[in-house]
C-alpha positions in Angstrom: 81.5 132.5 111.3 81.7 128.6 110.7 80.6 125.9 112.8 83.4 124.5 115.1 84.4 120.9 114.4 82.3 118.8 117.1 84.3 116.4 119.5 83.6 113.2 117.4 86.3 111.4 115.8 85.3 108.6 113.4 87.6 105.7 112.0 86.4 102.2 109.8 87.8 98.9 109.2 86.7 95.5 107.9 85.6 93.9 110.9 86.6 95.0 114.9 89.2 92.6 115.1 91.9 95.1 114.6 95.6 94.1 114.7 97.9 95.2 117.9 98.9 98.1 115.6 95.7 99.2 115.0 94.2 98.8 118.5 97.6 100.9 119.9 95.9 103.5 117.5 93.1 103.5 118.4 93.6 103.5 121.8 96.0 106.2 121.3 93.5 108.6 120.1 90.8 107.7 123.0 93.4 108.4 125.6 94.2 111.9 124.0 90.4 112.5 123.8 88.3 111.2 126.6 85.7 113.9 126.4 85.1 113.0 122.6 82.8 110.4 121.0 84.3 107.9 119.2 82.2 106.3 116.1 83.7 103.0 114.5 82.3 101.6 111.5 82.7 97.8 110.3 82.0 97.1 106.8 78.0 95.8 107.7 78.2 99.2 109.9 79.0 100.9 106.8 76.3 99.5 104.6 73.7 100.3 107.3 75.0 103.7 107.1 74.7 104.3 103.2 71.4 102.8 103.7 69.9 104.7 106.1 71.5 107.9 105.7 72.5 108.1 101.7 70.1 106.2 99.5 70.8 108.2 96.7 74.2 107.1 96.6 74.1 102.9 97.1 74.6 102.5 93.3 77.3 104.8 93.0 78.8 103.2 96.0 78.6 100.2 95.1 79.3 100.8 91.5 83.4 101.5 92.7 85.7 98.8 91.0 88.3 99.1 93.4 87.1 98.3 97.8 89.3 101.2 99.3 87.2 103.6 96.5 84.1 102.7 98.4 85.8 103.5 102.1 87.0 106.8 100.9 83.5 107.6 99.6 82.0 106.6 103.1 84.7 108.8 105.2 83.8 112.1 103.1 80.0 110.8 103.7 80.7 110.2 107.3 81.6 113.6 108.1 79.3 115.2 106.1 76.5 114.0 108.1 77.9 113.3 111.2 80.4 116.5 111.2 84.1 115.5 113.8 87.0 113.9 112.8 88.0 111.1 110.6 91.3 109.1 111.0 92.6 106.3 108.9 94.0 103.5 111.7 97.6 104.0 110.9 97.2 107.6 112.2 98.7 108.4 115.8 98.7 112.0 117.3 101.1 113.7 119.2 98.3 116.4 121.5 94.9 116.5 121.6 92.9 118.3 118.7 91.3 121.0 120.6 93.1 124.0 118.6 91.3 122.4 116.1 87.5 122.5 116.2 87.0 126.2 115.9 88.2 125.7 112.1 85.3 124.5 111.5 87.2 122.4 108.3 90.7 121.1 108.4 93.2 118.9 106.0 96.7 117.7 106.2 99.2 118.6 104.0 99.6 115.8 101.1 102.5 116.7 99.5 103.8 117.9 96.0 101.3 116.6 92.9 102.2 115.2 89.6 99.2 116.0 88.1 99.5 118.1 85.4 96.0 119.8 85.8 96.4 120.4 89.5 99.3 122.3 88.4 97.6 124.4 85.7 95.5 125.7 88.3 98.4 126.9 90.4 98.5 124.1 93.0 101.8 121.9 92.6 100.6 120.4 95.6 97.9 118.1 97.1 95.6 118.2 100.6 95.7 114.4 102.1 92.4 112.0 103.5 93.9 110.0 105.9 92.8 112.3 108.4 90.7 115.5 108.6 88.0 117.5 110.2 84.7 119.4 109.5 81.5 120.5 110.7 78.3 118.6 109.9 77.6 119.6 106.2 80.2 121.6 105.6 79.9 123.0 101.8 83.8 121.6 101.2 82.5 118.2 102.3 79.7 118.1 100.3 81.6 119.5 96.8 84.5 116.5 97.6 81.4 114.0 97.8 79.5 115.6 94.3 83.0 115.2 92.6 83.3 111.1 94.0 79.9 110.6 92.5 81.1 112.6 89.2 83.9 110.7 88.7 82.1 107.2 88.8 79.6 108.9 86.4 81.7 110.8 83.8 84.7 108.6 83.5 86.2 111.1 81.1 86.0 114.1 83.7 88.9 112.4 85.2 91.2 111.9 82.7 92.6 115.4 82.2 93.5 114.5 86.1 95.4 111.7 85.5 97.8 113.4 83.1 101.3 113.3 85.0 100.7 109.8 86.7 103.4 107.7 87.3 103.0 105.3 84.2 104.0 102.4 87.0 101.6 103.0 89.0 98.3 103.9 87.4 96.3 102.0 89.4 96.8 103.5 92.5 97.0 107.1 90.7 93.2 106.0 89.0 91.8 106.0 93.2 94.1 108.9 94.3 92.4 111.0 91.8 88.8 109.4 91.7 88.3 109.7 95.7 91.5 110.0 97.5 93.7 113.1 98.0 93.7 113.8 94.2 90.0 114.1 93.7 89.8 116.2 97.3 92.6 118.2 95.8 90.8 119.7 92.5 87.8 120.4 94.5 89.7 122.8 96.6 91.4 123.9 93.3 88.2 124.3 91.4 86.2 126.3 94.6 88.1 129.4 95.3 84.9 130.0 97.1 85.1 127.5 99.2 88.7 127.5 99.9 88.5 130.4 102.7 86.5 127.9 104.8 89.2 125.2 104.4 92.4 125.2 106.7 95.3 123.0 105.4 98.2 122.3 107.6 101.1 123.3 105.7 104.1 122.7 106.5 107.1 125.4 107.1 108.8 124.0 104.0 106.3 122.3 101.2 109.3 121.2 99.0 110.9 119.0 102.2 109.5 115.7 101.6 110.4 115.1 105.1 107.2 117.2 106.0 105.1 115.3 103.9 102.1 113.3 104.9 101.8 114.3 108.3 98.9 116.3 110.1 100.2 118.9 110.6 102.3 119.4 113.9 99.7 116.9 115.3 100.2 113.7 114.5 102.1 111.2 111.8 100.7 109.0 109.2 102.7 105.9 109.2 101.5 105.1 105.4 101.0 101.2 105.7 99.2 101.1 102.4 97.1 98.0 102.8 94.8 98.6 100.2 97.6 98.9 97.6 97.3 96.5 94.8 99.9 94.1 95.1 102.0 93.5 92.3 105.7 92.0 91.7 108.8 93.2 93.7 110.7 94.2 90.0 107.6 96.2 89.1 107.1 97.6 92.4 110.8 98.5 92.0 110.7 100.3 89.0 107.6 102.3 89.5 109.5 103.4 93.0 112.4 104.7 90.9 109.9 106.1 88.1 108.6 107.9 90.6 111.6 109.1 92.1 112.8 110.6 89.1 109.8 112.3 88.6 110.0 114.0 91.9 112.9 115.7 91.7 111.9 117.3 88.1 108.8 118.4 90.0 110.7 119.3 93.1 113.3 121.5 90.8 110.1 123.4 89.2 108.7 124.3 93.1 111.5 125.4 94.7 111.5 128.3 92.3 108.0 128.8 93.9 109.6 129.0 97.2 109.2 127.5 100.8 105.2 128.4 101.7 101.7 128.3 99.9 98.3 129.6 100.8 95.5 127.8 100.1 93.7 131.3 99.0 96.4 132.2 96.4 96.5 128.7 95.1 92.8 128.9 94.4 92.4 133.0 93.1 90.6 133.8 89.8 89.8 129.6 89.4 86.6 128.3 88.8 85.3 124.9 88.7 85.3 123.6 85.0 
């Protein structure tokens, strides 16, 4: 039997002066859980933390080219050591999480994948980070954060990951699949031994892109994308429509597939590589 999830929920930003937004949040979340402890980590918080808790991994940490790289790193650290929930701060909830925390691990539904080797592997879709849940060192948490550290290290492990990409948006793609949902993603794909621990909120339909990016029947992800690189409007244009097109190939090829998927079938008879 797993550990439950413990009442903590955990959340990070540059500094504490958060916008309106982000404080309605926020505040959202303490209301909804008053019996909980809430953790909030500033940037100098966050060095502190690798410090004191995760020597080991200050070079690799600081070794990220791209800021948000480093923050995704920290969440999966976070809740590795510290065990509750994370939530990104454009993340409000609907009820409280209590159904939750005898999981013992949790993720949202991402959406459907382009990558070509996440697909190979049977999964034509992708677990999100914005918000999710374990037990202090749970064995998913602490695969997610050996594959971060193997992606800074072996540049061409990631490669066969980034196949499929949106050729617009490469950039973004390049941190989806070295820390974000695309590198959390293959480690659930490459540990069908894990993957019975691991609950994902699926959706009723996974090909409705209206059901996309939400955890689960908890809460919404409003997808501000602040970290994004920013870039012109005619490029940001195109690789929108780019990606759009590519979609609905993708969406075509898993419809055939049908409305549902199951983390354990996604995951039978794989090994990590």
């Amino acid at each position: 039997m797993q550990k439950p999830i413990p009442k903590r929920i955990i959340q990070t930003a540059k500094d504490r002066n958060l916008s309106l937004k982000q404080r309605a949040m926020t505040t959202n979340l303490r209301l909804l859980h008053p019996d909980y402890e809430h953790v909030f980590f500033d940037n100098a918080d966050v060095e502190r933390f690798i410090d004191r808790e995760f020597p080991q991994y200050r070079e690799v940490f600081d070794s990220y080219r791209i800021p948000i790289q480093r923050y995704d790193f920290f969440r999966y650290l976070a809740v590795y050591r510290l065990g509750g929930f994370y939530f990104d701060l454009d993340v409000m909830l609907a009820r409280d999480l209590s159904t939750l925390l005898p999981t013992g691990c949790v993720f949202p539904f991402e959406g459907l994948t382009y990558s070509h080797l996440l697909r190979s592997k049977g999964m034509d879709w992708e677990i999100g980070n914005f918000a999710f849940g374990a037990a202090e060192g749970h064995p998913f948490l602490g695969a997610i954060v050996e594959n971060c550290v193997r992606s800074q290290r072996e540049p061409s492990w990631v490669e066969p990951m980034m196949r499929g990409a949106p050729r617009f948006s490469r950039t973004e793609y390049y941190v989806f699949y070295t820390t974000g949902p695309g590198i959390v993603s293959r480690t659930l794909a490459e540990n069908p031994d894990l993957a019975p621990s691991v609950t994902v909120l699926f959706p009723e339909d996974v090909c409705d892109p209206r059901s996309w990016n939400v955890f689960g029947t908890y809460g919404i992800h409003a997808m501000e994308g602040t970290w994004r690189p920013s870039g012109s409007y005619l490029r940001k244009r195109i690789a929108q429509r780019w990606e759009v097109w590519m979609m609905r190939r993708l969406l075509k090829e898993s419809r055939r597939l049908g409305k549902t998927r199951s983390v354990v079938s996604a995951t039978a008879g794989r090994s990590a590589d």
